[in-house]
N, C-alpha and C positions, 0 to 999 in steps of 0.2 A: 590244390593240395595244401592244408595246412596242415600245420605241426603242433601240438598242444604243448606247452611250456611246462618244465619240472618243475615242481613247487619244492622246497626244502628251506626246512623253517630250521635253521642255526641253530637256534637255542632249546632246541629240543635233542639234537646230540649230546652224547657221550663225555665230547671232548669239554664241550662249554660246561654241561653237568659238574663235571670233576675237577675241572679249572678252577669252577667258580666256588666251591665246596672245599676245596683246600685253600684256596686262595682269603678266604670268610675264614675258617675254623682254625687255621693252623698259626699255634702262639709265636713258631721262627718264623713264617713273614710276617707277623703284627712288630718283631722285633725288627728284623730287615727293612720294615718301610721306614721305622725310624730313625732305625741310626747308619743305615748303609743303601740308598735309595738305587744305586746300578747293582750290587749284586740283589735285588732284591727281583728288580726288571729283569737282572738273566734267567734266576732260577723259574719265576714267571714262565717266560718263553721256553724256556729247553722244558717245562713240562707241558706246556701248551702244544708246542710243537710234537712232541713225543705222541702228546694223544692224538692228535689230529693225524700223524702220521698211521697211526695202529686203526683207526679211525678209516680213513681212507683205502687202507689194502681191506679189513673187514667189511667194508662197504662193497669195495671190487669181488668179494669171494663168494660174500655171503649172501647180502641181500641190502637193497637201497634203505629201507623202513627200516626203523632204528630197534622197536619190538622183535625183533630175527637176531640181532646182531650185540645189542645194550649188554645182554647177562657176559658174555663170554668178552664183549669190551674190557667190561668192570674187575673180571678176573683178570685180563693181560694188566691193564693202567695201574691199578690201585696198588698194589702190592710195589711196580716199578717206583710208583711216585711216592708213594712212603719211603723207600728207600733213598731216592733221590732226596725227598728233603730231611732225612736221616744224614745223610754226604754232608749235603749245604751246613745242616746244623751242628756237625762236629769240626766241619773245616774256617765255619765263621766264627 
């Protein structure tokens, strides 16, 4: 009896996607690595986390493949994480 091992390649999800996409384009953390390098790591994480979290119950509902699940990601995330660093960049 063997068992064929899941393949899932990281960086083809949602979470990494959008992480990686704010984290590159957005001028409040170009500003935050430089002048304030832990709030720059939290707000990082609380949006990393956020997606991975939304990320992971879509995965349980929907479906494992990321083509079932990306569009309706991209509508929960993006709007959150705009906002989120809308917070960060009036509170910092």
């Amino acid at each position: 009896m063997t068992q064929s091992a899941k393949k899932h390649d990281l960086f083809s999800r949602g979470s990494f996607q959008t992480a990686a996409f704010l984290l590159l384009f957005s001028p409040l953390f170009t500003r935050l690595f430089q002048e304030n390098v832990w709030t720059y790591i939290t707000v990082s994480s609380v949006i990393v986390l956020f997606n991975f979290i939304t990320e992971c119950i879509l995965v349980k509902r929907i479906s494992a493949a990321p083509q079932n699940y990306i569009a309706f990601f991209q509508t929960i995330c993006l709007p959150v994480n705009v906002l989120l660093l809308c917070f960060f960049y009036y509170v910092t």
